[in-house]
C-alpha positions as CSV (number, residue, x, y, z in Angstrom):
1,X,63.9,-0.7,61.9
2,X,64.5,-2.0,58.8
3,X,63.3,-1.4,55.2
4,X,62.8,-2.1,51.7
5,X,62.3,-0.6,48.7
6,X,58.5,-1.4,46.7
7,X,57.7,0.9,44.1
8,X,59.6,3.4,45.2
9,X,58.3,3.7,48.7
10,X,60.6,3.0,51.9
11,X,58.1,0.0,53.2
12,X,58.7,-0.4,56.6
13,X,59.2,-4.0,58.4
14,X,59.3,-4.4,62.4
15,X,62.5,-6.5,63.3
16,X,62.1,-6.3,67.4
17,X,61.7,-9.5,69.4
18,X,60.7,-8.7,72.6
19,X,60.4,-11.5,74.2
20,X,60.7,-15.7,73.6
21,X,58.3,-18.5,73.5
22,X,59.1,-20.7,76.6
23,X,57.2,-23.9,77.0
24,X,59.2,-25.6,80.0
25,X,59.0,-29.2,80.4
26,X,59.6,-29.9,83.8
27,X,59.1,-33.5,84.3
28,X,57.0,-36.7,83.3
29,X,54.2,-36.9,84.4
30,X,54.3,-38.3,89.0
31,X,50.9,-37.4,89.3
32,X,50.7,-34.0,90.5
33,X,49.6,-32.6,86.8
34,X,46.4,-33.1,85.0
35,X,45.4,-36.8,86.0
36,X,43.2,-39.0,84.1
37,X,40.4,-37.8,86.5
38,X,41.0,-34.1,85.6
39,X,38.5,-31.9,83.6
40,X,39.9,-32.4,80.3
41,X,40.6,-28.6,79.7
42,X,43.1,-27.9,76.8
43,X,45.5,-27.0,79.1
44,X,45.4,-30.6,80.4
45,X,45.0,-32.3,77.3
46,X,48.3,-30.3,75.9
47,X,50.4,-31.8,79.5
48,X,49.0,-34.9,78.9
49,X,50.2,-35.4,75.3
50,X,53.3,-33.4,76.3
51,X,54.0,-36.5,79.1
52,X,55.0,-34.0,81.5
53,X,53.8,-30.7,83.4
54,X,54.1,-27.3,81.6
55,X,54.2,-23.9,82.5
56,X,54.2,-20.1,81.5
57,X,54.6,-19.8,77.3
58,X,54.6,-16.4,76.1
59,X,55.3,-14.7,73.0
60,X,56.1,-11.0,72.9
61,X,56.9,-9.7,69.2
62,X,56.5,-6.1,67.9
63,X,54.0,-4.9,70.7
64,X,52.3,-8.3,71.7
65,X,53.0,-7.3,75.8
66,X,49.8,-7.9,77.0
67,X,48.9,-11.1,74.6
68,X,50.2,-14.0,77.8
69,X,49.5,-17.3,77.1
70,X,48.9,-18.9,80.0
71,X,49.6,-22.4,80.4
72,X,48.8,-23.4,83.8
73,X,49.8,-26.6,85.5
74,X,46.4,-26.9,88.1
75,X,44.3,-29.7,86.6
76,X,41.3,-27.3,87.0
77,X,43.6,-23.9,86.1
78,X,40.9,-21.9,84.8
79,X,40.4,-18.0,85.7
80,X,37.5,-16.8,86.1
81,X,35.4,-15.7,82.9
82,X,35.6,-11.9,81.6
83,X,33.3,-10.7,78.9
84,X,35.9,-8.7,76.4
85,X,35.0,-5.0,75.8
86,X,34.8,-3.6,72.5
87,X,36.8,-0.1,73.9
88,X,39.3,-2.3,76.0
89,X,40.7,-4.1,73.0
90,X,40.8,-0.8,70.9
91,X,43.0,1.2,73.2
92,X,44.9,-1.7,74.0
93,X,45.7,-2.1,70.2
94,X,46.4,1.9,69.5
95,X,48.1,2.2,72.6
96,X,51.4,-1.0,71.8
97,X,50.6,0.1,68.0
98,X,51.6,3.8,69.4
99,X,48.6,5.6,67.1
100,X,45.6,7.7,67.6
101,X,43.4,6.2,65.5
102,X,42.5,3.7,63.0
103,X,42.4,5.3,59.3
104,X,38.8,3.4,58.1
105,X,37.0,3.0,61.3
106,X,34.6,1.0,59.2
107,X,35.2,-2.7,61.1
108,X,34.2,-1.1,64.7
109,X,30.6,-1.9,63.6
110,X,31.3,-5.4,62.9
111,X,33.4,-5.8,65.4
112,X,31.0,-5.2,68.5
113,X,28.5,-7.4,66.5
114,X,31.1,-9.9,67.2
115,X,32.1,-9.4,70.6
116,X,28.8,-9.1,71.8
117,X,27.9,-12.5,70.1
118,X,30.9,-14.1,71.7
119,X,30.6,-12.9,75.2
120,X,26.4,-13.9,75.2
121,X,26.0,-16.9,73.1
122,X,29.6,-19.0,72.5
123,X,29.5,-20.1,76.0
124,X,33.5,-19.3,75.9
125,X,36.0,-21.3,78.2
126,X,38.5,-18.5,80.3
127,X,41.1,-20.5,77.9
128,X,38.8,-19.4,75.0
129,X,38.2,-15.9,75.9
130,X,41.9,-15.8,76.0
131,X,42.3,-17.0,72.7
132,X,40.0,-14.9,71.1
133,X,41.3,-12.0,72.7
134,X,45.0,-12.5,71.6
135,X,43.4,-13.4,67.7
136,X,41.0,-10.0,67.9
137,X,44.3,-8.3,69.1
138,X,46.0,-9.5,65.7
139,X,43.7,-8.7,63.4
140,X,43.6,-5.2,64.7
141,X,47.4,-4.7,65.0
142,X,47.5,-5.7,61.2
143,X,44.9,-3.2,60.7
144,X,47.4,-0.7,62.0
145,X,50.2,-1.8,60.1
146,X,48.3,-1.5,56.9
147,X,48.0,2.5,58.2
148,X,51.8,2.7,58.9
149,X,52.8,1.5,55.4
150,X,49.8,2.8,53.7
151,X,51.2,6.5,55.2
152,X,54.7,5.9,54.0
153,X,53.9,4.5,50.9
154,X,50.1,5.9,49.7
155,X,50.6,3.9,46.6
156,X,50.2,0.6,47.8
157,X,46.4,1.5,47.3
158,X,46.9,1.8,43.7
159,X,48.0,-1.7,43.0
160,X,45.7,-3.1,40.1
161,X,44.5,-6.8,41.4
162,X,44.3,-8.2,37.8
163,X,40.9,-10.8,37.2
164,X,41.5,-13.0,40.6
165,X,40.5,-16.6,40.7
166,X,37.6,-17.2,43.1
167,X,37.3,-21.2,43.4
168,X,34.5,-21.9,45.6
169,X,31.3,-24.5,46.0
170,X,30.5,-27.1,48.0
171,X,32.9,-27.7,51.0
172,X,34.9,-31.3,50.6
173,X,34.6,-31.0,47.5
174,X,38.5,-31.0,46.0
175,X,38.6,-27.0,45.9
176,X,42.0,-27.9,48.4
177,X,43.0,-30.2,46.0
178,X,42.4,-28.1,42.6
179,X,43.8,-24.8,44.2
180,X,47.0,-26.3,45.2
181,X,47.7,-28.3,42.2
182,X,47.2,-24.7,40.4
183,X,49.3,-23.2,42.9
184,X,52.1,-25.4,41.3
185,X,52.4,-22.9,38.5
186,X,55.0,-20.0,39.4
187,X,52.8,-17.8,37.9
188,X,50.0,-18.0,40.2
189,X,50.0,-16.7,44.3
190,X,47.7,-17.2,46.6
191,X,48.2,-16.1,50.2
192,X,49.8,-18.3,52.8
193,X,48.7,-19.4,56.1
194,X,51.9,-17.7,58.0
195,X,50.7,-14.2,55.9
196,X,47.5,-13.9,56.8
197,X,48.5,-14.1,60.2
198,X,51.5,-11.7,59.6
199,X,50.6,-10.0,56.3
200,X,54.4,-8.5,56.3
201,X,55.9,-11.4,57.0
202,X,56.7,-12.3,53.1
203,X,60.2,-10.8,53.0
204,X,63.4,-12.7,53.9
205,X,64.4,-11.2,57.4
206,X,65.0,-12.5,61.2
207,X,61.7,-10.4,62.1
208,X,60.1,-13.5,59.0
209,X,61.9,-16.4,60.5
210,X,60.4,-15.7,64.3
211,X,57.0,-15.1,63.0
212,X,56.8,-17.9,60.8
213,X,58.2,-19.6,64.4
214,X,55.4,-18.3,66.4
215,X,52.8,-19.2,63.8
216,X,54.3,-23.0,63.9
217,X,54.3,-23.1,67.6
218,X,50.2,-21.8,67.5
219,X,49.9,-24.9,65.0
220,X,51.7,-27.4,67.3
221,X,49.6,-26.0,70.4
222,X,46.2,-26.2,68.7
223,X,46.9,-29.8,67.1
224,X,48.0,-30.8,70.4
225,X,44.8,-30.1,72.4
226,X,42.2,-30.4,68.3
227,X,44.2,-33.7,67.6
228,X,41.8,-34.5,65.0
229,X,42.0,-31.0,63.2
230,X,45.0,-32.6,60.8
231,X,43.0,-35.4,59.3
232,X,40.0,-32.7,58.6
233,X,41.8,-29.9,57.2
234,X,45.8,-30.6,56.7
235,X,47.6,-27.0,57.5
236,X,51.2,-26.2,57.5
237,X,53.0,-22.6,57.9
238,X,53.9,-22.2,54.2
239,X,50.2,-23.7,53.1
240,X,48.0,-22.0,50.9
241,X,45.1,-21.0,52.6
242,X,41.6,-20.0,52.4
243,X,41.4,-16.2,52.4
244,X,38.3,-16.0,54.8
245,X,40.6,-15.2,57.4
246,X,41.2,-12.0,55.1
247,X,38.0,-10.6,56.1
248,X,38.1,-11.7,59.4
249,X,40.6,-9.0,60.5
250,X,38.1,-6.6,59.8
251,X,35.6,-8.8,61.4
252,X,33.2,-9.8,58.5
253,X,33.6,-13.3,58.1
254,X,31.7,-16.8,58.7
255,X,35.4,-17.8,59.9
256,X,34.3,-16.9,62.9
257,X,31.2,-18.9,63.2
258,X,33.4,-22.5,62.2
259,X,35.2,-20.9,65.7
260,X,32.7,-20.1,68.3
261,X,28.5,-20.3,68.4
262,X,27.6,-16.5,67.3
263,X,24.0,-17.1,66.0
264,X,23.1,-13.3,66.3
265,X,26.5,-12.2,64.7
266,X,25.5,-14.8,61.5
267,X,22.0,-12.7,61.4
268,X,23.7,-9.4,61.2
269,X,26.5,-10.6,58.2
270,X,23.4,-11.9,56.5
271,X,21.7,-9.1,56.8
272,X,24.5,-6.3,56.3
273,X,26.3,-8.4,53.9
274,X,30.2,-8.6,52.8
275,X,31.1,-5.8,51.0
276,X,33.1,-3.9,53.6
277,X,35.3,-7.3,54.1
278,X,35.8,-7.4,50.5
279,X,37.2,-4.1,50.1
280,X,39.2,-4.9,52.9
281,X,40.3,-8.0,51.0
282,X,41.5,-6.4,48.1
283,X,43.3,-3.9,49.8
284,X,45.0,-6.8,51.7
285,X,46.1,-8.5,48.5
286,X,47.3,-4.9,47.2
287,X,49.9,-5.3,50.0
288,X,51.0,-8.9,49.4
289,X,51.3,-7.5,46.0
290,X,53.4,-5.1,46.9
291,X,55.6,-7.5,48.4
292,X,55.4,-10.3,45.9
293,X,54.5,-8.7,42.7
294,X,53.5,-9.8,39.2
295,X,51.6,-12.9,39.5
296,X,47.6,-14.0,39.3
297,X,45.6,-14.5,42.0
298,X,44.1,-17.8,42.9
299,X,42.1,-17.5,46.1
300,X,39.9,-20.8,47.1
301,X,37.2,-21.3,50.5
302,X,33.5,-22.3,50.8
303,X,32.3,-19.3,52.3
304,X,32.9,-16.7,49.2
305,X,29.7,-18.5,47.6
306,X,28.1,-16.9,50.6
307,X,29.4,-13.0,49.1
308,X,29.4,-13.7,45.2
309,X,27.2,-10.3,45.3
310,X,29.7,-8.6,47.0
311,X,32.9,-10.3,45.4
312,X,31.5,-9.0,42.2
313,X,30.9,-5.0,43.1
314,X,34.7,-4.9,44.1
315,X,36.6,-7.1,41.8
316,X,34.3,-6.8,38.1
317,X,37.0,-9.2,36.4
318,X,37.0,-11.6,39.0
319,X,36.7,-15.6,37.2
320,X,34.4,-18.2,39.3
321,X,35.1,-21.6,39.6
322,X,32.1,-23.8,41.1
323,X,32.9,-26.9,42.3
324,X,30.4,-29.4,43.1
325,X,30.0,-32.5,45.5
326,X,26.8,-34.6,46.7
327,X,26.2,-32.8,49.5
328,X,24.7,-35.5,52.1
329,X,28.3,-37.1,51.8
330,X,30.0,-34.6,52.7
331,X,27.8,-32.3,55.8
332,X,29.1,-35.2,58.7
333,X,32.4,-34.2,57.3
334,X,31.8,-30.3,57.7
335,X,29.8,-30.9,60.9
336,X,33.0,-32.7,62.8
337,X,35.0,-29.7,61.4
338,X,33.0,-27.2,63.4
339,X,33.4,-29.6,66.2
340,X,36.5,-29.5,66.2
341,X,37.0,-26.3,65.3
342,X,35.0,-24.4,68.5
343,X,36.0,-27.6,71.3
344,X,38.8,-26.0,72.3
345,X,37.1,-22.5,72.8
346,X,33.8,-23.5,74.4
347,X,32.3,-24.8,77.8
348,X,30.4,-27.2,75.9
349,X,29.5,-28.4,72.3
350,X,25.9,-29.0,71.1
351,X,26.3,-31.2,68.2
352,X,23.2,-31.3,67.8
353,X,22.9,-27.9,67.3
354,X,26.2,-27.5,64.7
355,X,24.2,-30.4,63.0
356,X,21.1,-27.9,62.5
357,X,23.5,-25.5,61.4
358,X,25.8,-26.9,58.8
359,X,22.7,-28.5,56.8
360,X,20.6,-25.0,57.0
361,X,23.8,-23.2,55.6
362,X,24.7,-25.7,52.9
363,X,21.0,-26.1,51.7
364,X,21.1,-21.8,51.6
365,X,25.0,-21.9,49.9
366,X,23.0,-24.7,47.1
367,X,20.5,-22.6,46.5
368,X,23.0,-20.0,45.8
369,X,24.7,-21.8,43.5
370,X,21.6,-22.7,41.9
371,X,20.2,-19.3,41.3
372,X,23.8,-18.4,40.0
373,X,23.5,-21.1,37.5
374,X,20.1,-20.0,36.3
375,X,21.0,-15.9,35.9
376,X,23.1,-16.7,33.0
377,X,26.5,-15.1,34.8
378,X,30.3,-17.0,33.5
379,X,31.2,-19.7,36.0
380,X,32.8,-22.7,35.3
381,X,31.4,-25.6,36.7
382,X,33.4,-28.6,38.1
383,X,32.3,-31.6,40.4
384,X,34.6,-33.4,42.9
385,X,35.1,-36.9,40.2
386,X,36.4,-34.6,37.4
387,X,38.8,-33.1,39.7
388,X,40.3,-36.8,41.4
389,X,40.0,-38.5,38.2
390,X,41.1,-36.3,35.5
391,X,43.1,-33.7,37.8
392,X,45.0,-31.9,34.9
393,X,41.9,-31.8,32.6
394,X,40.6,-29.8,35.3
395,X,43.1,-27.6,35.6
396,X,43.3,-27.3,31.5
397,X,39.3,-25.6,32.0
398,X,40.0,-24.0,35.0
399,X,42.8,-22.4,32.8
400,X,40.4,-22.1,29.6
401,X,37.7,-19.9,31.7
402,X,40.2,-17.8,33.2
403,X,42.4,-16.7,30.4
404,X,45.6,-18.1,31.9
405,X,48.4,-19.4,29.9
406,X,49.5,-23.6,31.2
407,X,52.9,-23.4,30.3
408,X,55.2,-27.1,29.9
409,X,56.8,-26.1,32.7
410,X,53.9,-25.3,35.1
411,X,52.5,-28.4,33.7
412,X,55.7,-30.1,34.7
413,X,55.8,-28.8,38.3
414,X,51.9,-30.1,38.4
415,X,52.5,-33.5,37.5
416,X,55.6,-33.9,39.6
417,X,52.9,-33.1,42.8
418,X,50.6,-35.2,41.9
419,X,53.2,-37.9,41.8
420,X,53.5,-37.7,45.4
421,X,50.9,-39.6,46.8
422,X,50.4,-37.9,49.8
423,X,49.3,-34.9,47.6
424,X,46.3,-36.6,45.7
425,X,45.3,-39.7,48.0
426,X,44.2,-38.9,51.6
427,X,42.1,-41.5,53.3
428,X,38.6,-40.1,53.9
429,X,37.3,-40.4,57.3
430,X,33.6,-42.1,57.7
431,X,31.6,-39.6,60.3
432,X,28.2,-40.3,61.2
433,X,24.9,-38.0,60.5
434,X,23.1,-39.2,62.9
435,X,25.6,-38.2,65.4
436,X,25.0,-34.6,64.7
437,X,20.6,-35.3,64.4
438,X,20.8,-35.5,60.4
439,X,19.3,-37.9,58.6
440,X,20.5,-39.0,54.9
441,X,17.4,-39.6,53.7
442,X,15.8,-36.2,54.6
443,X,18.8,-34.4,53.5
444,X,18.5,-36.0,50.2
445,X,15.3,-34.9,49.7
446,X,15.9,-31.2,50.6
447,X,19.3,-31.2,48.1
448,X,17.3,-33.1,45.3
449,X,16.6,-29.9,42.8
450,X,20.5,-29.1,43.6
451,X,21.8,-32.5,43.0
452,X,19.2,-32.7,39.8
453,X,20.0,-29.5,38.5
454,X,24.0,-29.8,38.2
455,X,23.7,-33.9,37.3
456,X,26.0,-34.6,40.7
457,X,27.1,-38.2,41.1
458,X,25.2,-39.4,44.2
459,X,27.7,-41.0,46.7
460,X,25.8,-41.8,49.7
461,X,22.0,-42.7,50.6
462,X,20.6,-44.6,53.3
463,X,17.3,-45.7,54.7
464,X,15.4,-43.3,56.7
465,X,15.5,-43.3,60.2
466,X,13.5,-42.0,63.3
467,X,16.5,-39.4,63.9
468,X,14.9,-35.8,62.8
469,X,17.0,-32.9,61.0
């Protein structure tokens, strides 16, 4: 076991590897794999852009026995169905984590909201009860990690999270954009896609290196059989990332509804709220902080204008950054994400039904922001042309609000990143509404008073159609 040294405390670090990823490549493709007349399952999707047939791939790091990937070569090669039980995952978790108990048993509430949601209403593929097994199965063994350390080193909790960043608003809107350009400056952190996964996976060890492995291997798996996911939403290992997957490991978080259809587990967050997720979320960043101290946080996603309530009880210095878009350009965008997004997971897709969805959430999240406007609270407010335009201005009020410091050399490192192209011009992908049962000229109605009361640039409008909302 190895350790090191953060405030004092011996913090400790797992280094076992247990086991190996092995995807085998047998052959190319003779016929006797998934043929073009197979179910297209992700398991034959994956052989099919892998040009051969494909077995067994299992990872097995610091307790993750029982989490088998199965990658079967039968063109149908789907188990039969079992609901996950609330207890089952639980024990399963204390018992490789080698504990009693969870310290804050607060999430076990959440959590069965969840499961219960998934097993009844997300009409789960056996690959997609899998899936969501092996990801509840993480979030939990972080959860006891967090106890381990937090037992060796009690003053992790005491970490002062100094006036975080929260940029949020209307997704599509260049909040990716702004918050990695910020990101730019050394003195700014936000967490990164391999650390929410492994939240003590920041220091420089062999235990990092074959986590950071594993996490690319999940990426080249899921782009493999969500091709599209890439040209959506661009991730990468070392990528900052949205922090809703912060709150998801204590199972608060709309994360899970871009994933799988839990109508009944949206009700309950809406009704319960996010204020246990957002405790959790502080105390996560108090343990990258331990690890990678002395910088501001800049934390970005859609979903926090969905907790602003919340985000406020437990960080009182928190700065809000509102960032604004036309809303009926963007919601065929967001709708193809959640396609994407639950494909992989489900039986079937209604898209229909994620149509009905997306624009009920966004006309609720722009009512939110409007009411925020009108209480008099301190938010700066951006829209999407100020940030593609005039990218550093942005960042200059962005910088004004939040009482940081733009230094020549962060300013440096900005403008060197947005002189790579690839960094500030993506080619935006048309999707239809009416492929999802919106209508434009509906949905501009039912955003006017939002698109009227920040002055937002309209981008798109048609005719109306006979195709109902």
């Amino acid at each position: 076991m190895a350790r090191s040294h953060v405030d004092g405390c011996r913090m400790p670090f797992d280094v076992e590897n247990r086991g190996t990823f092995v995807l085998v490549h047998i052959a190319p493709y003779t016929g006797y794999g998934p043929s073009l007349g197979a179910r297209q399952t992700p398991q034959n999707i994956l052989a099919n852009r892998l040009e051969g047939n494909w077995i067994w791939g299992k990872l097995e790091m610091a307790g993750t026995h029982d989490e088998q990937f199965a990658l079967h070569t039968r063109a149908t090669g789907y188990s039969r169905r079992r609901p996950l039980r609330a207890d089952d995952l639980l024990e399963s978790a204390l018992r490789r984590g080698k504990r009693r108990d969870f310290a804050d048993r607060s999430f076990i509430r959440p959590f069965e909201h969840l499961l219960k949601a998934c097993n009844e209403e997300a009409d789960l593929s056996a690959f997609g009860v899998r899936a969501l097994r092996i990801d509840l199965l993480r979030c939990l063994r972080n959860l006891l990690r967090f106890d381990e350390v937090e037992a060796a080193c009690p003053s992790v909790l005491s970490r002062p999270i100094h006036a975080p960043v929260f940029i949020t608003g209307m997704p599509r809107s260049g909040t990716t954009f702004l918050h990695r350009l910020i990101l730019q400056d050394p003195a700014t952190i936000a967490p990164r896609l391999f650390q929410l996964v492994y939240p003590y996976a920041s220091q420089a060890s062999v235990a990092t290196a074959l986590r950071k492995k594993w996490v690319s291997v999940q990426l080249a798996l899921f782009r493999a059989i969500a091709p599209e996911l890439n040209a959506l939403h661009p991730v990468a290992v070392d990528s900052p990332e949205e922090c809703t997957d912060i709150i998801a490991q204590v199972f608060q978080s709309l994360r899970f509804d871009a994933m799988y259809r839990v109508p009944s587990y949206n009700s309950w967050l809406e009704r319960s709220g996010f204020l246990d997720g957002y405790r959790f979320h502080r105390r996560f960043l108090q343990h990258l902080d331990a690890q990678l101290p002395s910088r501001r946080w800049i934390l970005k996603s859609p979903d926090h204008i969905f907790a602003l309530p919340d985000i406020r009880k437990v960080y009182p210095d928190a700065r809000l950054v509102l960032v604004h878009r036309d809303p009926v350009r963007v919601l065929a965008s967001v709708a193809k994400l959640t396609e994407v997004l639950r494909r992989p997971f489900a039986r079937s897709v209604d898209r229909i039904g994620i149509g009905r969805e997306v624009s009920a959430s966004w006309l609720d999240g722009a009512r939110r922001m409007s009411d925020l406007s009108s209480n008099g609270a301190s938010v700066l407010h951006l829209n999407y042309r100020q940030i593609t335009s005039s990218p550093l201005d942005a960042v200059r009020a962005v910088y004004g609000h939040c009482g940081l410091v733009l230094t020549g050399e962060a300013e440096g490192r900005m403008r060197s990143w947005l002189r790579t192209r690839v960094n500030v011009r993506r080619q935006w992908r048309e999707y239809k509404l009416a492929d999802f049962g919106l209508d434009a000229y509906l949905l501009r109605e039912r955003f006017a008073h939002y698109t009227d009361r920040f002055g937002i640039e309209i981008e798109y409008f048609e005719r109306p159609t006979a195709a109902m909302v």
